[in-house]
C-alpha positions as CSV (number, residue, x, y, z in Angstrom):
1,X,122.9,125.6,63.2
2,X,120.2,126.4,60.7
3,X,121.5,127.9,57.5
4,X,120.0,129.6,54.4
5,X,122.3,129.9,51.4
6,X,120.6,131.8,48.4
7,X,122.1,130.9,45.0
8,X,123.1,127.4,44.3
9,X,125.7,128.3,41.9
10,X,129.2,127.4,42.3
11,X,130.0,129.4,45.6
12,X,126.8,128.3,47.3
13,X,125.8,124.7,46.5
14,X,129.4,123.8,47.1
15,X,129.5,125.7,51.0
16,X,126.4,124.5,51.5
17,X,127.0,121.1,51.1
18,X,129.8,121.3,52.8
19,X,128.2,123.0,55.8
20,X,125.1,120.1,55.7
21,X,128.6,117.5,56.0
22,X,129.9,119.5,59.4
23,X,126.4,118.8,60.4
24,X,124.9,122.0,60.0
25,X,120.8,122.1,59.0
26,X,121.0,123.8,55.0
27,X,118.8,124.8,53.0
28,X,120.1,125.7,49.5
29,X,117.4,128.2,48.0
30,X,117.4,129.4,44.2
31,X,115.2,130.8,41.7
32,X,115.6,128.7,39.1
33,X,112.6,125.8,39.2
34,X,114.7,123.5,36.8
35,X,118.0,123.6,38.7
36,X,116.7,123.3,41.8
37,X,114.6,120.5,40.5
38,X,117.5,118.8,38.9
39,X,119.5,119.3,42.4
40,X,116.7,117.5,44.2
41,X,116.8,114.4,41.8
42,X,120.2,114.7,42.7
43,X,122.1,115.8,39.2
44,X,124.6,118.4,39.6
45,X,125.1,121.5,37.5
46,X,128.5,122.0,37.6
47,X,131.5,119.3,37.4
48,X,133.9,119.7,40.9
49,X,135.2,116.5,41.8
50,X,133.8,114.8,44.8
51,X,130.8,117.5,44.9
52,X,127.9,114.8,43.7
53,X,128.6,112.4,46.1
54,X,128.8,115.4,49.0
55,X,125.2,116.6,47.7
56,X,124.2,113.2,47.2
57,X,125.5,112.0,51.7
58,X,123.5,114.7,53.0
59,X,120.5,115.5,51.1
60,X,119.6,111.6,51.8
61,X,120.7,112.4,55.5
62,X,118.4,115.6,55.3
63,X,120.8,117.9,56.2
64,X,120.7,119.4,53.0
65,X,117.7,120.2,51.3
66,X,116.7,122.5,47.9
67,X,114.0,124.9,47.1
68,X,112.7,128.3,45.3
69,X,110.9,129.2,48.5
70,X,113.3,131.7,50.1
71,X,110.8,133.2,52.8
72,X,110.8,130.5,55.0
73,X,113.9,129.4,54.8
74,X,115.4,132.4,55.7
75,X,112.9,133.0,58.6
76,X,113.8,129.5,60.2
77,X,117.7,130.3,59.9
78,X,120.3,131.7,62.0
79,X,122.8,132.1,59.7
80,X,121.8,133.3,55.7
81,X,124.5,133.5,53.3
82,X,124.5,135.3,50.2
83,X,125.9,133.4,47.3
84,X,124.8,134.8,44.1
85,X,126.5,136.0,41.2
86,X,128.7,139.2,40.6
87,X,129.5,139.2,36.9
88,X,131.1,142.4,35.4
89,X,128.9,145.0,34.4
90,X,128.8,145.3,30.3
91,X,130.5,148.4,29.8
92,X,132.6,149.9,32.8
93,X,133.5,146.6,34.3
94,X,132.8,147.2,37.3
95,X,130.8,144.3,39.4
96,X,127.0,143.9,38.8
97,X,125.5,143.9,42.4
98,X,121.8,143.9,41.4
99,X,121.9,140.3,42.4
100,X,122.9,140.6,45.7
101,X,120.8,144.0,46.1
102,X,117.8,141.8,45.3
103,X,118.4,139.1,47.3
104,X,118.9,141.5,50.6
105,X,115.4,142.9,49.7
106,X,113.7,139.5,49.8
107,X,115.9,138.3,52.9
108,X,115.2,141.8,54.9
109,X,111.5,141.1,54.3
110,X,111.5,137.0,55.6
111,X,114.0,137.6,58.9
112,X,112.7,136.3,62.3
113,X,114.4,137.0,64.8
114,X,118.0,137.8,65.2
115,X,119.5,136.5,61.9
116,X,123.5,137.0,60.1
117,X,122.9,137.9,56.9
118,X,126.5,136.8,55.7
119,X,127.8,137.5,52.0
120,X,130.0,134.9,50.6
121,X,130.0,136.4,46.9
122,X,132.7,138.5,46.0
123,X,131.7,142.3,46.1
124,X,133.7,145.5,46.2
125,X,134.5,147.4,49.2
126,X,131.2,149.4,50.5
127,X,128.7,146.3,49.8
128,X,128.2,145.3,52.9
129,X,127.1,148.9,54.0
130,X,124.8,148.9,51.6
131,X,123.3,145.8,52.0
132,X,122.8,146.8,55.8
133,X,120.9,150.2,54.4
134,X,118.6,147.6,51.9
135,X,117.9,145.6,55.1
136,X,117.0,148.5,57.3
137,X,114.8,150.5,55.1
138,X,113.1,147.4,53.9
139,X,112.5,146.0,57.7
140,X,113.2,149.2,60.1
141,X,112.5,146.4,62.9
142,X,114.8,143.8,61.8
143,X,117.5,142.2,63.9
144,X,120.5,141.2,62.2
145,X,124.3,142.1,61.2
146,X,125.6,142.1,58.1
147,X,128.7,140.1,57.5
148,X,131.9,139.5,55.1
149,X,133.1,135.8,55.1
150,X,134.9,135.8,51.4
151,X,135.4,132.7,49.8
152,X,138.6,131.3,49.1
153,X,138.0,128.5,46.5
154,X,139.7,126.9,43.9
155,X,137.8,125.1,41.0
156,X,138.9,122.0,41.0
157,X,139.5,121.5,44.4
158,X,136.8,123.2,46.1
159,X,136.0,121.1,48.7
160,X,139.4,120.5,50.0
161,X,139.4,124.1,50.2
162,X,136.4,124.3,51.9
163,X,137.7,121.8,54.8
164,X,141.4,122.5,55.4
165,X,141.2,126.7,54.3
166,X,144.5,128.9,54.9
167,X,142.5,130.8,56.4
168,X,138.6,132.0,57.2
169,X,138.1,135.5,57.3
170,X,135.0,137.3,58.6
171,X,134.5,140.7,58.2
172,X,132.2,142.6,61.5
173,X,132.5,144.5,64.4
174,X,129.0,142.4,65.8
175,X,129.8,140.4,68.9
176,X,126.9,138.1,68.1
177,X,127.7,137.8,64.7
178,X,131.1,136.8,65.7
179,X,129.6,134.4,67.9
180,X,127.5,132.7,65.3
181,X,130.4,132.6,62.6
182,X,132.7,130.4,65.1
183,X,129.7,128.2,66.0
184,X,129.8,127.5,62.1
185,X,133.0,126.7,61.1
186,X,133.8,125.2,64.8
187,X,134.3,121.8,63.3
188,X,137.2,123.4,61.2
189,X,138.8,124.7,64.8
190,X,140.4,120.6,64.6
191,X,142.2,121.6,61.4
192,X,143.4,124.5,63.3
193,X,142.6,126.5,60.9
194,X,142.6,130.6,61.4
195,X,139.8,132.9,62.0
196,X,140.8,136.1,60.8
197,X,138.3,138.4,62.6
198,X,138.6,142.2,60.6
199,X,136.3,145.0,59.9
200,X,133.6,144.5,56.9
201,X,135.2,147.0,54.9
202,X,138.8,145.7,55.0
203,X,137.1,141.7,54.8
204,X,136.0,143.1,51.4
205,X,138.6,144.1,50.2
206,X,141.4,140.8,51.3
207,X,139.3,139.4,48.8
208,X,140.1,141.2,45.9
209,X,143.5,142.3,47.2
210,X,144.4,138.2,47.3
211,X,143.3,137.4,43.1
212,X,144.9,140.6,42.3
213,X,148.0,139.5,43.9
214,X,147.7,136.0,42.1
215,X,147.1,137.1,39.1
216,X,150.1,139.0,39.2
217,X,152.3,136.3,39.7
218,X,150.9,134.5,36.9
219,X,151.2,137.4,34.4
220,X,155.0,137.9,36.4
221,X,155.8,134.7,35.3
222,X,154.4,134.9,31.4
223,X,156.6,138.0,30.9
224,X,159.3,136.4,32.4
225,X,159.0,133.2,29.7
226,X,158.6,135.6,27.1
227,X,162.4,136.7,28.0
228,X,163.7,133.4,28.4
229,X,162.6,132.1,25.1
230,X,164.2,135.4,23.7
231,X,167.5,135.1,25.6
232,X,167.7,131.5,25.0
233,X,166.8,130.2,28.9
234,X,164.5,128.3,30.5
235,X,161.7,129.6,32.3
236,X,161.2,125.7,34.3
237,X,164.0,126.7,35.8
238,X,163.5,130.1,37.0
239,X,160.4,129.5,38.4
240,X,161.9,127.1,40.7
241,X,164.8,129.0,41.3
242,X,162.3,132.0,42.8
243,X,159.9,129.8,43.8
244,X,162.6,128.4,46.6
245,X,162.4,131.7,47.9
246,X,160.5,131.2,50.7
247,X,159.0,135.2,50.3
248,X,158.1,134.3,46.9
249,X,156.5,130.3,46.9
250,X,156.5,128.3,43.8
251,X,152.7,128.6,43.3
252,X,150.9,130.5,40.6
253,X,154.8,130.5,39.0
254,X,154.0,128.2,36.1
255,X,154.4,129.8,32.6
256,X,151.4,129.2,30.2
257,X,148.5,131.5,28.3
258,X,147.5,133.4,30.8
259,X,144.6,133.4,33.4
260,X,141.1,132.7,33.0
261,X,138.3,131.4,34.9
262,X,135.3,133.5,36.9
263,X,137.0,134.9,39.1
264,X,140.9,136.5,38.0
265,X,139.6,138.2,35.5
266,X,136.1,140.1,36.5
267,X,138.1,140.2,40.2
268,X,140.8,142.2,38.5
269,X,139.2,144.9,37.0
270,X,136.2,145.2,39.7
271,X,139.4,146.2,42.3
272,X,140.8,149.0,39.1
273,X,137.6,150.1,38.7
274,X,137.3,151.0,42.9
275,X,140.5,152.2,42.9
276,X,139.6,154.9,39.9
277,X,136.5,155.4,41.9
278,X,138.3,156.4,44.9
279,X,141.8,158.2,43.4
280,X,144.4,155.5,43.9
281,X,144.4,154.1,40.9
282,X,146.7,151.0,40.6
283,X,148.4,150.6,38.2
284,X,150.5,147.3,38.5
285,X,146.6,145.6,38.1
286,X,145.9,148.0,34.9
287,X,149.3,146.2,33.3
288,X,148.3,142.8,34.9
289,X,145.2,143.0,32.8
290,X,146.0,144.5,29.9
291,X,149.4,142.1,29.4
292,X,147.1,139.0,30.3
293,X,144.6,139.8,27.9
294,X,147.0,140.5,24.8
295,X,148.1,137.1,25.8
296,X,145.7,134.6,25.5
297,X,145.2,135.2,21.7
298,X,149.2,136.1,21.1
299,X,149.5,132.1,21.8
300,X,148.0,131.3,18.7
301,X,151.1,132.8,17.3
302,X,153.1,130.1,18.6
303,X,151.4,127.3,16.4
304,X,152.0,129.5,13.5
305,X,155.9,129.9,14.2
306,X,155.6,126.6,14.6
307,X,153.9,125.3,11.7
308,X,156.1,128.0,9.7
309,X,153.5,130.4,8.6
310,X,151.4,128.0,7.3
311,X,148.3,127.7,9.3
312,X,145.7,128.2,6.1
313,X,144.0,125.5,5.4
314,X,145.9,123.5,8.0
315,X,144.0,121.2,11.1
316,X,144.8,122.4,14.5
317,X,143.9,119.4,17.8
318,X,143.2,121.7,20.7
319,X,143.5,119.6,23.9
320,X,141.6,121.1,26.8
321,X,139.4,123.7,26.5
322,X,138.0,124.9,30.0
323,X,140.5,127.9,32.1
324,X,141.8,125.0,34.2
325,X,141.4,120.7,35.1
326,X,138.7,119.3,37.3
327,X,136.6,121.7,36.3
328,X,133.8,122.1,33.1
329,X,133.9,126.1,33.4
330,X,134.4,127.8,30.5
331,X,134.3,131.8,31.5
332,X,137.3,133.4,30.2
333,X,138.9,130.3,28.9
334,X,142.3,130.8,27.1
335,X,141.2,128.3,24.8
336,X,138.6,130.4,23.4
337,X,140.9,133.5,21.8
338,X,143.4,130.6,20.8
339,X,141.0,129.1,18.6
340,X,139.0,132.0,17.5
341,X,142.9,133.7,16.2
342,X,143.3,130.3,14.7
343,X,140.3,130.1,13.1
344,X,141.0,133.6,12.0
345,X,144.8,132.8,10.3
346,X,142.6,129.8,8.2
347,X,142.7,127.3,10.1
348,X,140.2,124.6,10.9
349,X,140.2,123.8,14.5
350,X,139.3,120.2,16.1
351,X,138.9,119.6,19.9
352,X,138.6,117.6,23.0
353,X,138.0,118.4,26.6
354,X,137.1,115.9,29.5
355,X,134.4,117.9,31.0
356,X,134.4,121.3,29.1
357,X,133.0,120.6,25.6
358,X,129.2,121.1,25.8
359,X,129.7,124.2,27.7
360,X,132.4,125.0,25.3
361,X,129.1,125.4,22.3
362,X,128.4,128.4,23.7
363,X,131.9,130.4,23.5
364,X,133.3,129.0,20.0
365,X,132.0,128.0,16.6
366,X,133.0,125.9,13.7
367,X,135.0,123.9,16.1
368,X,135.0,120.1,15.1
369,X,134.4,118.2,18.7
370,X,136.2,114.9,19.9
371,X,135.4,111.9,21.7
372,X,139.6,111.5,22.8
373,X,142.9,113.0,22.3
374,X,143.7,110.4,19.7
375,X,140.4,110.7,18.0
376,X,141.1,115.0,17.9
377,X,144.8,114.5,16.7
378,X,143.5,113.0,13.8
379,X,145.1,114.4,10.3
380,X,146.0,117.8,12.4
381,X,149.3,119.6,11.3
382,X,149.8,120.7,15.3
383,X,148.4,119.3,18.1
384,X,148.1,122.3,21.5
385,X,147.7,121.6,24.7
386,X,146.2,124.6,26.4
387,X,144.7,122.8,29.5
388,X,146.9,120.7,31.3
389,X,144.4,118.2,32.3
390,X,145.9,114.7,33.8
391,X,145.0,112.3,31.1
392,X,147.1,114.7,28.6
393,X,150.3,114.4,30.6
394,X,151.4,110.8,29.3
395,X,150.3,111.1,25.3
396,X,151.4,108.3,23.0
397,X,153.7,110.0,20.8
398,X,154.2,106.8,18.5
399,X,149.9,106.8,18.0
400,X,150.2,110.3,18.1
401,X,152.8,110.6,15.0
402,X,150.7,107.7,13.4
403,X,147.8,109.6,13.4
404,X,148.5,113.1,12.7
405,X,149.6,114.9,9.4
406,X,152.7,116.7,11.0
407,X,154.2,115.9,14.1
408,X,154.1,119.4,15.8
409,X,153.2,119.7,19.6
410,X,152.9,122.8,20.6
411,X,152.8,122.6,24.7
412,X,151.3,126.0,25.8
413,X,151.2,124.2,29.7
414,X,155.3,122.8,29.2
415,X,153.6,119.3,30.2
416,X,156.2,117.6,28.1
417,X,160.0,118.1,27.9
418,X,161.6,119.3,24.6
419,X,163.9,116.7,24.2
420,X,161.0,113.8,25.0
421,X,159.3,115.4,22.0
422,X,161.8,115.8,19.5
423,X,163.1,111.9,21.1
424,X,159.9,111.2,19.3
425,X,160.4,113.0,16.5
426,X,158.1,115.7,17.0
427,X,158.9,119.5,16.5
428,X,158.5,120.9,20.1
429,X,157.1,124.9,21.2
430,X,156.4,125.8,24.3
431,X,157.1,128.8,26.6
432,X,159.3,130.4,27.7
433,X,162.0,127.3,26.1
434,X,163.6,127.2,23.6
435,X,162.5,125.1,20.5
436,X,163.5,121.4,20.0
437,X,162.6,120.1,16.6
């Protein structure tokens, strides 16, 4: 099939590529001359593992092709997706639809013939009726359906997700719409994987309904550690104790500093904002979001209980920087209240991310930036790990102690065991255990 996909960010250049690799005929359209540019000499703007050499397989196959042109592209396709940004709107929080609005104006006036215009970005419940009154008061003539297909990925391991999904879900009540959607993801029928057919509005709304309910899990769990490390238990061990629970599943049940990333947060407080919209306010989310953003900065209280209450003056090795591994995104990083409370109690902050330190520029300040964990452990009082990326999982703590000032770990990911650390001699925090020293 012949597929459009406007936007090339995240969402879109990494279905599209993996559309082009089922075999499908993709062209990724954007606005942005230097990306797309960049995307045809074949550098890629984000870091997802295996994503370059994806891009790389079918643009030289010419299944997958680039460009700013977004008339013709649409007008040749049978299937145009709509993957463009829905940040949160400065001020109310709710989701700023102005880019998909847009982009249905410019694909309403380039349809030919009968066309799915499919939206993959995540937008609140009502979108896709709008977007159907854009198309028709912009092309009275045009013949199409409007369809919800929300995507389901993880950073990190997006294309996995992509090819063996839980589940697909497509929101219309269009027979020929349906029809097109199952000719797309037909190569994912070997997989067996489901095609949850639903109305648009409800479509919508699984989509929202699904981060809110991970999100709560996560923030479940960080109260929960808070408890344990009062009571004097450990909260390793309840997570796996619940998480054998087969209605409860040991994912999204590890303790840490909270959520981040582009989609929990702005996900969260787009669904509080429709529920105050339409009177059912819910309040579980409101304390989901309020405790996990009181959070993220709280953890910098740990290196200080750690360190004593003496943080002045003191260096502080942050290791990982971006919300989560295998990914360089920075939005909503825990990392980026950590270091601005440290940097607030007087401390001077070095550190070192594998993927996430040029984007990190951008959020922090006055941050000194490593080429290594070793190298950021220099002369530090604590070393923190906030993201639990693989190469931090089996540190030298005999280099480590060499190198650093104090030997303090504080393990905001509960990488390491307590006793392994204080083994080394190290002075151990994490969460939701109790301290080793």
């Amino acid at each position: 099939m012949r597929v459009a996909m406007i936007g090339t960010g995240y969402v879109g250049l990494v279905s599209g590529a993996c559309f082009a690799d089922f075999g499908h005929e993709v062209i990724c359209v954007d606005k942005d001359k230097a990306k797309i540019a960049a995307l045809e000499r074949g550098e890629i703007p984000i870091f997802e593992p295996g994503l370059d050499t994806l891009v790389a397989t079918n643009a030289r196959d010419g299944r997958l092709k680039f460009t700013t042109e977004l008339k013709p592209a649409v007008a040749a396709a049978d299937a145009v997706f709509i993957a463009v940004g829905t940040p949160s709107r400065r001020g109310d929080g709710h989701a700023d639809l102005s880019y998909v609005f847009d982009a249905a104006r410019e694909i309403a006036a380039a349809l030919e013939g009968f066309t799915v215009v499919i939206t993959k970005s995540t937008v609140p419940v009502g979108t896709g009726d709008e977007v159907e009154r854009i198309i028709a008061e912009t092309r009275p003539d045009a013949d199409c359906a409007v369809v919800s297909n929300p995507e389901f990925l993880r950073e990190g391991a997006a294309i996995q997700d992509f090819k063996h999904p839980d589940r697909i879900v497509v929101g219309t009540g269009n027979v020929r719409a349906r029809e097109v959607t199952n000719d797309l993801y037909r190569p994912l029928y070997l997989n067996r994987s489901p095609i949850l057919f639903t109305e648009r509005r409800t479509a919508e709304l699984i989509k929202y309904a699904a981060n809110a309910f991970l999100a709560t899990k996560i923030t479940f769990i960080n109260e929960i550690a808070d408890l344990a490390e009062k009571v004097g238990a450990d909260v390793q061990e309840i997570a796996r104790g619940i998480g054998l629970d087969n209605r409860i599943g040991s994912k999204f049940l590890h303790a840490g500093p909270g959520y981040g990333g582009s989609c929990f947060p702005k996900d969260t407080l787009a669904l509080l904002k429709t529920g105050q919209d339409n009177e059912a306010p819910l309040r579980i989310i409101e304390a989901v979001v309020s405790v996990n953003d009181a959070r993220k900065r709280a953890m910098a209280r740990k290196v200080s209980v750690a360190l004593n209450g003496e943080v002045r003056g003191k260096t502080v090795a942050v290791l990982g920087l971006t919300f989560k591994p295998n990914t360089d995104d920075m939005r909503e990083a825990p990392s980026i209240p950590i270091i601005t409370a440290l940097q607030d109690m007087g401390a001077k902050v070095r550190a070192y991310d594998p993927e996430g330190m040029e984007q990190a520029k951008a959020y922090v300040s006055n941050v000194a930036f490593c080429k290594d964990a070793y190298d950021c452990a220099a002369d530090a009082s604590a070393l923190v790990i906030v993201t639990e990326w693989e190469q931090f999982r089996a540190l030298d703590f005999v280099r480590l102690k060499t190198v650093m000032e104090r030997p303090v770990l504080v393990d905001l990911r509960n990488v390491y065991r307590p006793e392994e650390a204080a083994r080394h001699g190290f002075a151990y925090e994490g969460v939701g255990r109790a301290r080793k020293a």
